[in-house]
Each structure stands twice: as structure tokens, then as C-alpha cells.
C-alpha positions in Angstrom: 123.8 189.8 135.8 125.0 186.3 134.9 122.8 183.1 135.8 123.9 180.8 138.7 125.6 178.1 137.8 123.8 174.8 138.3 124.5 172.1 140.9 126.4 169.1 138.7 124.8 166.8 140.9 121.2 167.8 141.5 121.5 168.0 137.3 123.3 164.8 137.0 120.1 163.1 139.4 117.1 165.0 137.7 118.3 163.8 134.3 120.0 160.9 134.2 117.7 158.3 133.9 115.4 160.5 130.7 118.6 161.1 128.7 120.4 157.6 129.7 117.1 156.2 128.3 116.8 158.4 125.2 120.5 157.4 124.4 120.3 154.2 124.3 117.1 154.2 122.5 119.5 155.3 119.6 122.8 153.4 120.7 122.5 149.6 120.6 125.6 149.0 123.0 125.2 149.4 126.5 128.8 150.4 127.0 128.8 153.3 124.3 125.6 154.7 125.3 126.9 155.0 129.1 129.9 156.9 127.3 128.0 159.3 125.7 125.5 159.6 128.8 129.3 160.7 130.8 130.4 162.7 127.9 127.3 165.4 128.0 127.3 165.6 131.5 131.0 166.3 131.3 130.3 168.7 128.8 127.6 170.2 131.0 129.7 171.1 133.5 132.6 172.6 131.6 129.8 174.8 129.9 128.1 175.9 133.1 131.1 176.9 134.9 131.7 179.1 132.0 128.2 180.6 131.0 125.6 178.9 133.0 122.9 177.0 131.2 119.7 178.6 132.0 117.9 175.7 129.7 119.4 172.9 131.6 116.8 169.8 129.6 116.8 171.5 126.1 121.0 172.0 126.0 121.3 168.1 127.6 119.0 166.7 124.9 120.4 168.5 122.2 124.1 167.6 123.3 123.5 164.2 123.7 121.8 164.2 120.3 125.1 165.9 118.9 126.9 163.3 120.2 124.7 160.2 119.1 125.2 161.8 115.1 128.8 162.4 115.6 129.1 158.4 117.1 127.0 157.5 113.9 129.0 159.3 111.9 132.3 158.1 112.8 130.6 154.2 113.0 129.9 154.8 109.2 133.3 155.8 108.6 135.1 152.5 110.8 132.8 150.6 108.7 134.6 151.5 105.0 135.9 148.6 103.8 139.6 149.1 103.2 139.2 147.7 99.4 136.9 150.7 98.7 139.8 153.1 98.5 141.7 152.7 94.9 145.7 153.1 94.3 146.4 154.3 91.2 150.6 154.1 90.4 150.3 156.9 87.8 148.7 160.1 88.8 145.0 161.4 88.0 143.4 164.7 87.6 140.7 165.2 90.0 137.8 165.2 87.8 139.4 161.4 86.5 139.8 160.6 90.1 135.8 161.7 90.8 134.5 159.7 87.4 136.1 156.4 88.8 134.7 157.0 92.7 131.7 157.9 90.9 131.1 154.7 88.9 131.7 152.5 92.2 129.1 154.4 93.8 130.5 157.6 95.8 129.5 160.7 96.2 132.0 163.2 94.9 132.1 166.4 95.0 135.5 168.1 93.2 136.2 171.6 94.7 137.6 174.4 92.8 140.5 176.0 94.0 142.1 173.1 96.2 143.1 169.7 95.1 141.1 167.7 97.6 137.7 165.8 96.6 135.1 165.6 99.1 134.0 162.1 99.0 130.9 160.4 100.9 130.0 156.7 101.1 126.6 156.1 99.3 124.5 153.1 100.9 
């Protein structure tokens, strides 16, 4: 027998102010914090009227935690400066490619079997 679903509302007033405080705790703009803050509840209430959520605090905190490392993540990647990528007019094996990210301080990472290189920004 499935769970009831939960009441959007009575959820929405039990937890807002806890996981509004713990997001922006983590987010230092008011405005993005209130986005993610909609964004889980929005996602709570797609999920419940699917498969209820029978751990209504533990699946919040942990979305909006998602959400605040996916925000981070994709901050980090705005903040690339577009002089960190190289043009090169003749082309390069991967392996040449990954020795010249590698001396200007990235992370590389050259995959066998594809011709992509998985690059990450090193602070």
C-alpha cells in the first residue's frame, strides 16, 4: 500500500523558514537562495505526487543540498576566464593537448577510446 501523499502547503509552512535559512547560510545572494528555496519545494511536489516522500525533512535537506553543489558548480564554471581556453590553428593529439592544459594548471584526464579530455579548473 503506497504512502499518502503530503499536503504541499502544510510542507511548504513546516519547513520553509529551517531550509530558507540553511540555504542561504551557503548562498550569499538573497535572490538565488529564494530560487533554490522554490526549486526544492517544486521538486517536492512533482516527487510526491509520484511516489510520496515518507522522509519529508531528510529528502528537503538533501535536495536543497543538491541544488546548492550544482549552483556552485555551475558559478565555478561562469567564472572561467575566456583566455583560459587555447586555439591552436594546427591540430594536436590529445596527450599534446593534456601536456599544455597541464602546464597552465588543469586537471586533465585523457580517456581511452573517445577523443574528448575531461578537463577541471584547479584553484
Amino acid at each position: 500500500m503506497n504512502a499518502p501523499k503530503n499536503n504541499p502547503a502544510e510542507v511548504f509552512g513546516k519547513y520553509r523558514r529551517q531550509l530558507g535559512a540553511f540555504i542561504a547560510r551557503r548562498i550569499p545572494s538573497r535572490e538565488e537562495a529564494e530560487d533554490i528555496l522554490q526549486d526544492v519545494f517544486m521538486r517536492f511536489v512533482q516527487t510526491d505526487a509520484l511516489n510520496p516522500v515518507t522522509q519529508v525533512a531528510a529528502w528537503l535537506f538533501r535536495a536543497a543540498r543538491n541544488r546548492i553543489i550544482d549552483h556552485s558548480r555551475k558559478r565555478r564554471e561562469e567564472n572561467i576566464p575566456d583566455d583560459a581556453f587555447v586555439h591552436f590553428d594546427i591540430p594536436l593529439t590529445k596527450e599534446h593537448e593534456a601536456a599544455l592544459l597541464k602546464e597552465v594548471g588543469f586537471t586533465v584526464t585523457v580517456e581511452n577510446g573517445n577523443d574528448c579530455l575531461i578537463i577541471k579548473a584547479v584553484k
